[in-house]
PABAMI-601748 format. One record per residue: z, y, x of N, C-alpha, C in turn; residue in one letter. Coordinates in pm, whole numbers, plus 50000, padded with zeros to 5 digits. Atoms other than C-alpha are relative to their C-alpha. Example, Ala and Ser with C-alpha at 12.3 -4.5 7.8 and 13.67 -1.06 7.14 Angstrom:
REM PABAMI-601748
500004988150089507804955051230500005012050090a;499944988149918507144989451367500735010949923s;
***
This chain:
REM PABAMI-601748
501174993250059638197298447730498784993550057x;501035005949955635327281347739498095007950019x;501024989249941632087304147897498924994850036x;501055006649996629417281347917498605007549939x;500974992450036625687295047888499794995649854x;500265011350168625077272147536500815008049940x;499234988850091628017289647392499915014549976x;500534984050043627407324147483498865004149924x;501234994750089624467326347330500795000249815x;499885002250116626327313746980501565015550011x;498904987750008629347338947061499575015649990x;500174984149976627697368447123497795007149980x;501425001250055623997378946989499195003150119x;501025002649870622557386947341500044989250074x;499815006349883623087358247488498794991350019x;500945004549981619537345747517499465010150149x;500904992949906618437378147695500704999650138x;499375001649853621187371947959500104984950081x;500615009249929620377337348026498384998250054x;501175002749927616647345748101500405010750096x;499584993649937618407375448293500434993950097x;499985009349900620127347448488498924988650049x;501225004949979617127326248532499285010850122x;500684989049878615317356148744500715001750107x;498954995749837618287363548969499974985250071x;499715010349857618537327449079498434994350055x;501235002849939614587326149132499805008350137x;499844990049861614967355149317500584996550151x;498875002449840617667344849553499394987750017x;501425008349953615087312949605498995006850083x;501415001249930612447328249712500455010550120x;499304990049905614657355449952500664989650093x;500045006949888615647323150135499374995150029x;501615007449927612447306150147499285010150116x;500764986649860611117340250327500634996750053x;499274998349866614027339950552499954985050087x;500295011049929613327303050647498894998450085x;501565004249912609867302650702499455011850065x;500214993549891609637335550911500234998750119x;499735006149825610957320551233498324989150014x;501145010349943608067290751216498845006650027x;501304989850027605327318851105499705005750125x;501084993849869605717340951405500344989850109x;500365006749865606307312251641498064992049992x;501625003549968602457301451529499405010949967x;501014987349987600927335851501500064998249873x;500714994050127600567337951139501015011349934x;499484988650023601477367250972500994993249837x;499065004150078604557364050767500045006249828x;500094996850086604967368350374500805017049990x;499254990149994605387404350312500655002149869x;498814997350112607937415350015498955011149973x;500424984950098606187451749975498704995649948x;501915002650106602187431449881500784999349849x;499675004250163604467419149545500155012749959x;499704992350101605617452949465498755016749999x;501314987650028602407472049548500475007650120x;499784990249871603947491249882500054989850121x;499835006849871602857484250229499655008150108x;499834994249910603847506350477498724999750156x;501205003249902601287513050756500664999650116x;499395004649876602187499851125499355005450093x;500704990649836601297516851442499834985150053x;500945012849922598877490151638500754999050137x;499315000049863600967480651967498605001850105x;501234997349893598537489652290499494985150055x;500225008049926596707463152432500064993950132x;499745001649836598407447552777499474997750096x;500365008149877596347436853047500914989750039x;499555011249895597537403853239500265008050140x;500604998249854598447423053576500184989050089x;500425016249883597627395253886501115008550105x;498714995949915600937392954064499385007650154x;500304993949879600767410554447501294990850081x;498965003249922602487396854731501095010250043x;498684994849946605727411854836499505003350106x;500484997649898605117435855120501054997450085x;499155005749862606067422055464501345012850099x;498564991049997609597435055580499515007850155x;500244992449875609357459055860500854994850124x;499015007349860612047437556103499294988250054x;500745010649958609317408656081499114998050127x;500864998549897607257399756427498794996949918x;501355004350071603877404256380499504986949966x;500335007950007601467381356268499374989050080x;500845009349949599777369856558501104995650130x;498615006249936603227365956754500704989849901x;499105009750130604837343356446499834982850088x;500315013950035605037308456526499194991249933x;500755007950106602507281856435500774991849887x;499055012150035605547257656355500755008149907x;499304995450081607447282856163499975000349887x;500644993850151605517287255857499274983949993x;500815011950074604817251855678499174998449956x;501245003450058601487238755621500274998949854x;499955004750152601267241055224498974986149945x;500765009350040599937211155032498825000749936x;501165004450049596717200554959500045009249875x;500385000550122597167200554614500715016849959x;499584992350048599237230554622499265010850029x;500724988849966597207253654844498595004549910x;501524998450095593727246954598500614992049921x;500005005650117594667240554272498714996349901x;501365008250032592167216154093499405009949908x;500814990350092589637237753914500234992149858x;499815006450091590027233653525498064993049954x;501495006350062586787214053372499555005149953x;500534989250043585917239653156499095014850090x;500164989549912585777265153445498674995350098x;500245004249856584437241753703498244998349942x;501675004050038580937231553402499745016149992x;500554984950044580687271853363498935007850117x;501324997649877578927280053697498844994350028x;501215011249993576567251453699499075003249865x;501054997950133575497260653310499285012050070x;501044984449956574767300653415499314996950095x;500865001849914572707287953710498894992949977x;501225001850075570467267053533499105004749930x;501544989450124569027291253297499725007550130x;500884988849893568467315653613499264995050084x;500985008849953566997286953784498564998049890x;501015007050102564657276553470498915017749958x;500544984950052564157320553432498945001850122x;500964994549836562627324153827498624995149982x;501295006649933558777318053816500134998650075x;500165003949880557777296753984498565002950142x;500684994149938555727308554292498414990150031x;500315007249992552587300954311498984992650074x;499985011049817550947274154605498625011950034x;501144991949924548557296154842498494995449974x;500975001350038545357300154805499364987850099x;500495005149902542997271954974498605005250081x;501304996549960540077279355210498924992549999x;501435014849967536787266855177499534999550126x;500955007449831534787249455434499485013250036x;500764989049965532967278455500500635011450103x;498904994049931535957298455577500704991850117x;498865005849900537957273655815498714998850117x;501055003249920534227268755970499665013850083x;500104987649950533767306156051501255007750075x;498344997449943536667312156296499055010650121x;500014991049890537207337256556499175002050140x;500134998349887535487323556820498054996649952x;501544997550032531927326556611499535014749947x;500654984650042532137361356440501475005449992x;498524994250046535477384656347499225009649866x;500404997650154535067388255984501464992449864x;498985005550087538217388055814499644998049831x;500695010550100538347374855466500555011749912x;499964990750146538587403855154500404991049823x;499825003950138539937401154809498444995649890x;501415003750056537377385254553499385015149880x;500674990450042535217413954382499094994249870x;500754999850131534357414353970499915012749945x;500664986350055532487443053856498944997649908x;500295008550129530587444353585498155002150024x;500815009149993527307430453512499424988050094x;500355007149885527927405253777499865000050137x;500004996949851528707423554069500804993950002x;498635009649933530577407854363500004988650035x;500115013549955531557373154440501474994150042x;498535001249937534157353554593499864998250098x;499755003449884534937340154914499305009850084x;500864985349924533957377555060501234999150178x;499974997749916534227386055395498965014250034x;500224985349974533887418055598499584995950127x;500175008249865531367407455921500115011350067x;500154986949887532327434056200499504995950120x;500375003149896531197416456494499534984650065x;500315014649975529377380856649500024996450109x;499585001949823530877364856934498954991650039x;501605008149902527837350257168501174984450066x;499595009949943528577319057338500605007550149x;499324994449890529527336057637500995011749985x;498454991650024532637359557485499185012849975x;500304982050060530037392557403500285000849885x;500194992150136530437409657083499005004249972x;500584996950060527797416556887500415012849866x;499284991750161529107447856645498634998849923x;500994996450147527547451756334500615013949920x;499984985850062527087486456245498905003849872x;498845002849955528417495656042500484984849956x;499545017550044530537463755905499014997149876x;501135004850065528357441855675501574991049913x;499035008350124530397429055328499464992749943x;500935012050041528727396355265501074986049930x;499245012849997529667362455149500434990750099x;499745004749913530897338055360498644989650032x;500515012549922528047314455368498705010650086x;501354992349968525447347255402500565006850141x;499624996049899527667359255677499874992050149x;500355008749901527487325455875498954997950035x;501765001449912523837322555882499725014150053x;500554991649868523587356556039500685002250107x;499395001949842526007348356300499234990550074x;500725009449939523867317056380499095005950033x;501254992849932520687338456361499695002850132x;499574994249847522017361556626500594990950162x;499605005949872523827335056861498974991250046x;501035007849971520777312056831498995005050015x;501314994549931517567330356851499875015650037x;499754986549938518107367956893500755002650085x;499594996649865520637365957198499304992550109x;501475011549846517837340057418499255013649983x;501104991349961515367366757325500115015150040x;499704989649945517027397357381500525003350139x;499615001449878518197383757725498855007750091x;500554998249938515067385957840499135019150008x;500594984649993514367428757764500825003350021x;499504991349928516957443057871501995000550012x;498435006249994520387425157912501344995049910x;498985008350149521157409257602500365012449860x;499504995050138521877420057262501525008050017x;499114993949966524587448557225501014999949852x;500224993250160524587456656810498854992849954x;500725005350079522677446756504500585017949889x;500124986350110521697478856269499974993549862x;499735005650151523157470555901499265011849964x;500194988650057520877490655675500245002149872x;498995002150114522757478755359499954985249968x;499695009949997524497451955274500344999049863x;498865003250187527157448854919499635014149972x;499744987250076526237472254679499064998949833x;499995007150133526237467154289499385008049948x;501554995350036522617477654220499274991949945x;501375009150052519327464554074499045000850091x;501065002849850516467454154275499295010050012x;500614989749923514977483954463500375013249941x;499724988950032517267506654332499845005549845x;500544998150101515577507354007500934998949854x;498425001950098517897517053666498984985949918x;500055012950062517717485153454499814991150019x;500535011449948516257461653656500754990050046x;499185009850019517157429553724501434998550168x;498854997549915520927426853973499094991550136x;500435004249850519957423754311500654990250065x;499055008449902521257401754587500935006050032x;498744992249934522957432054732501125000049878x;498775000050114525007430354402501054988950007x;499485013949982526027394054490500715000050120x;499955000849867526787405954849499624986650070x;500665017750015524327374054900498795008050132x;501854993949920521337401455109501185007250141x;500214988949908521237421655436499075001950059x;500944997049949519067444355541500205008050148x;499864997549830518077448555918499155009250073x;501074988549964516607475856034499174998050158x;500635004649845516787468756448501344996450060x;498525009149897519117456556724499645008250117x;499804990549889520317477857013500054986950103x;500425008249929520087460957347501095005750095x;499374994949931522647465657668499785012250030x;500084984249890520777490557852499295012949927x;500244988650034520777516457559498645001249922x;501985002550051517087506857423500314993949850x;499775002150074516937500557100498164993449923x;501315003049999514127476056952499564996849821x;500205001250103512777482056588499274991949929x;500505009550026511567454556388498864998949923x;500974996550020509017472156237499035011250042x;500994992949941507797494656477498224992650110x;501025004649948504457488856563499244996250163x;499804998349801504987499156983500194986250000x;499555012349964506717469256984499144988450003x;501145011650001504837440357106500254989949875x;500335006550111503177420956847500774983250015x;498975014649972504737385357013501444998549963x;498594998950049508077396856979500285000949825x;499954997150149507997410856612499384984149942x;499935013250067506537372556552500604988550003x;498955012350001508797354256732501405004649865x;499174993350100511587375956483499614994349869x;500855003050121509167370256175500364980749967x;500105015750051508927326556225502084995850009x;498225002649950513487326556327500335003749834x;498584999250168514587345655972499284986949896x;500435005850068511767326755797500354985449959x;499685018649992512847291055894502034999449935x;498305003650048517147301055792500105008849885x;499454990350109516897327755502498694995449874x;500844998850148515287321555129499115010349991x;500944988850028513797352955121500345014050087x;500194992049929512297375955338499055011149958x;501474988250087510457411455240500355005950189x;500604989049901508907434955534499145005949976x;501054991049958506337454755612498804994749882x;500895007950012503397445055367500714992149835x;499355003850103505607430455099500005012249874x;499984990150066506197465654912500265009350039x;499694985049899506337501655032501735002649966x;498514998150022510097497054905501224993050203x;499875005849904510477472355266499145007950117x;501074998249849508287492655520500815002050162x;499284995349876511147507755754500934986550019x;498865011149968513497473655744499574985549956x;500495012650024513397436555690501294998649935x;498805005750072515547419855400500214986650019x;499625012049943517237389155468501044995349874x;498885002750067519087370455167499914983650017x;500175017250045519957332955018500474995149895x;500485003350169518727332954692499394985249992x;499685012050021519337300754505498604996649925x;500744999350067515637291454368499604983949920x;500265011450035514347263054174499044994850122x;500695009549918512847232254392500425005450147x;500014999749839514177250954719498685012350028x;501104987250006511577278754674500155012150068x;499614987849891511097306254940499185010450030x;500854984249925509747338855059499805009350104x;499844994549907508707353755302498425005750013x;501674992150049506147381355281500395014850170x;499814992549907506027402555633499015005450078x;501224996449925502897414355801500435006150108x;499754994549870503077422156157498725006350048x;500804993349930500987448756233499034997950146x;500464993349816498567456256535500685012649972x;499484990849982499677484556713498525009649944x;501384993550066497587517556594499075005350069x;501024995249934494777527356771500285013650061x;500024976349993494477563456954498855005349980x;500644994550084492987586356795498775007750113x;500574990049886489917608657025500585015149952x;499574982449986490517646257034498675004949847x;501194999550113488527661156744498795009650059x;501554996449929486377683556985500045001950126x;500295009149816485247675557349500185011650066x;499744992849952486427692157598499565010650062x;500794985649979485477727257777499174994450126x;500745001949927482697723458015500175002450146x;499554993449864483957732458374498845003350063x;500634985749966482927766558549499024991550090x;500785006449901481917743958861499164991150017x;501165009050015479537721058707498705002550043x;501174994449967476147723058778499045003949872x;500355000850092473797735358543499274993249935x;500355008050053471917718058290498804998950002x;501474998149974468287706758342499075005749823x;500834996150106467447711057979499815009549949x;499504983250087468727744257881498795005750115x;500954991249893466707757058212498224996149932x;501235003750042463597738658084499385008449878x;500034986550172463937757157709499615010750009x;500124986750019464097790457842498955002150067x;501364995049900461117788158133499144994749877x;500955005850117459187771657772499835015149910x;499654995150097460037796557577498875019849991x;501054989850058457127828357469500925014050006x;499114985650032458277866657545499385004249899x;500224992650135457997881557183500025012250029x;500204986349999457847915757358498415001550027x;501205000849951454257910457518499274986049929x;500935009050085451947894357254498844995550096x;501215010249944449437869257349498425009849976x;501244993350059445827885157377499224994849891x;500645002150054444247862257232500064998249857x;499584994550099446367865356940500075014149900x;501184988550030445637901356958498425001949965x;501275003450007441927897056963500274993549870x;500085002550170442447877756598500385011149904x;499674993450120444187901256450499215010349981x;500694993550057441767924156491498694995749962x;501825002050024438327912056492500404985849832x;500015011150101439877881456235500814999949897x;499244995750150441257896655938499644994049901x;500225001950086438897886955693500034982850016x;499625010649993439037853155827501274992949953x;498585003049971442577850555828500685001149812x;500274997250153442127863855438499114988649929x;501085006950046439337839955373501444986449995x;499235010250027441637811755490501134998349907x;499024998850123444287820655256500104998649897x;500624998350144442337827054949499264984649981x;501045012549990440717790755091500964990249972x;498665009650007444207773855079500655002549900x;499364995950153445727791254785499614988349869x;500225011750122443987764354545500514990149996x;499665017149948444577736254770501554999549986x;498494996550035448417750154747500414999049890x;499755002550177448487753254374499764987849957x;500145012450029447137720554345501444993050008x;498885008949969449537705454563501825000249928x;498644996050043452637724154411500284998649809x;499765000550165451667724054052498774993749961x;501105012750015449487690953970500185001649836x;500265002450144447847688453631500754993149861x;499895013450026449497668253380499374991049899x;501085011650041447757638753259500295002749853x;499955003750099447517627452887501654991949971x;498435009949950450277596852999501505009149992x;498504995550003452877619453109499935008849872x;499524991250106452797641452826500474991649854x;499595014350109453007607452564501394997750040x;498585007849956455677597052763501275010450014x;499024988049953457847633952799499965002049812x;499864998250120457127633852416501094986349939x;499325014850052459007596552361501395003650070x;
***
């Protein structure tokens, strides 16, 4: 019997639909060993293997396995029959190798520390170089004034300055202190010329009254004002901390000598007067404006050509005054020849003169006559005619 697919079809009227019937089954059993082949290679490279249920529309959901950690092996703990460690033998326990004890870092690992340190290197500002001092500052040291050095001061319309300093005290050539009361907040160059002031001509001259210079009276120094206090006016020196004003200077032995008191000898107050004049730009005192009468200002204002001031009048001292009425006459004086003279001159008005009596009676009509004889000559004199003239002229 011959059963061949070609024939069945002519033997029997289905036999088309059972050769595409066979056709499917042997595709099938194809592709059911192709899966079973190529699932071993799949999960040995991670890829996920063909599933059977995507073709027929079902795909079961899978519980997610937990994620393992790597744990980092531990050494085996040491047996309790072992001698300690610091009894063991050096020789017992083999030096391990080089290569075995430090295994070579991988290249990857070894560029990974060097990258992250560069950016945190390139992230650090960099710090930055100290400030420098000017001449002024390295020139003004310890062993001329103690005047440490202050942050720089901007305030507004120009207060302030830089290179500030705080002068508390001026060392003399011979190790005294000079305080400055209280401290004086100046610039550095306005601070050095009144340390020179003081070590050069006010400690020679204060030697000689009363054992040298002790103090210097600050009567303001920094302070971010207009000139004489005045609102709007133009910024002062004291705004620049560029001025100080000096009221007087104390002396060892407690004496204190004011620079515009008038007691004070007139020589002194001029030797003071020609010393600021010859090292400071501008000087106001006494005489300058009733804003300067009790102190002397001292700055070093920057002017065109070198231009300077110095306006100070040094008084005379003031006169004394007399008493306004003279004193009482003392009991034990003697008396006065003139007053005695007055009163032995002088007519008793109780006992009339005779011969004054005797007129008045016998010389009445006389005494009438003369009256009535002078009465004209009186009217004349008191009430004179007036002319033609004056009456022209009292009419114009």
């Amino acid at each position: 019997m011959n059963c061949s697919a070609e024939k069945a079809s002519r033997k029997w009227p289905d036999g088309a639909f059972r050769r595409a019937a066979a056709a499917m089954v042997t595709a099938t059993a194809a592709l059911l060993w192709l899966g079973m082949q190529a699932g071993p290679a799949q999960a040995a490279r991670g890829a996920p293997g063909f599933s059977w249920d995507d073709l027929f529309g079902v795909r079961p959901q899978r519980a997610h396995k937990p994620v393992r950690r790597s744990a980092v092996p531990l050494p085996k703990p040491r047996p309790a029959e072992a001698p300690p460690a610091s009894e063991a033998p050096a020789a017992a326990e083999p030096a391990p190798p080089a290569a075995a004890a430090q295994p070579p870092a991988a290249p990857a690992e070894a560029a990974r520390p060097g990258a992250t340190a560069r950016p945190a290197e390139a992230a650090k500002p960099a710090e930055p170089p100290p400030p420098q001092l000017s001449a002024c500052r390295q020139a003004l040291t310890e062993e001329i004034a103690i005047a440490p050095s202050i942050p720089d001061i901007h305030g507004a319309g120009g207060c302030g300055g830089e290179d500030l300093v705080r002068l508390e005290a001026i060392v003399l050539q011979d190790k005294r202190k000079v305080a400055v009361k209280p401290a004086a907040i100046l610039r550095c160059k306005m601070a050095s010329a009144v340390a020179d002031w003081v070590r050069t001509d006010i400690a020679p001259l204060a030697q000689s009254l009363g054992g040298g210079i002790s103090n210097l009276d600050n009567f303001d120094s920094f302070e971010c004002r207009g000139r004489n206090r005045v609102v709007g006016a133009q910024l002062s020196e004291h705004g620049r901390a560029n001025a100080l004003d000096v009221r007087a200077f104390g002396l060892a032995n407690g004496k204190s000598i004011s620079l515009t008191d008038r007691s004070v000898p007139r020589d002194l107050r001029e030797t003071v007067l020609h010393s600021v004049c010859a090292r400071f730009s501008t000087v106001l005192g006494p005489g300058s404006d009733w804003y300067h009468e009790d102190h002397v200002h001292l700055d070093l204002m920057e002017r065109r050509n070198n231009y300077r001031i110095c306006q100070w009048n040094v008084y005379d001292p003031l006169p004394r005054v007399a008493p306004l009425l003279p004193a009482g006459r003392p009991e034990e004086a003697p008396p006065r020849e003139v007053a005695a003279k007055s009163d032995a001159s002088k007519p008793d008005s109780s006992k009339p003169d005779a011969s004054e009596a005797d007129r008045g009676k016998a010389g009445e009509p006389d005494a009438a006559k003369s009256d009535d004889g002078a009465a004209p000559d009186g009217a004349a004199e008191t009430k004179p005619q007036p002319t033609k003239k004056r009456r022209q002229s009292r009419r114009l």
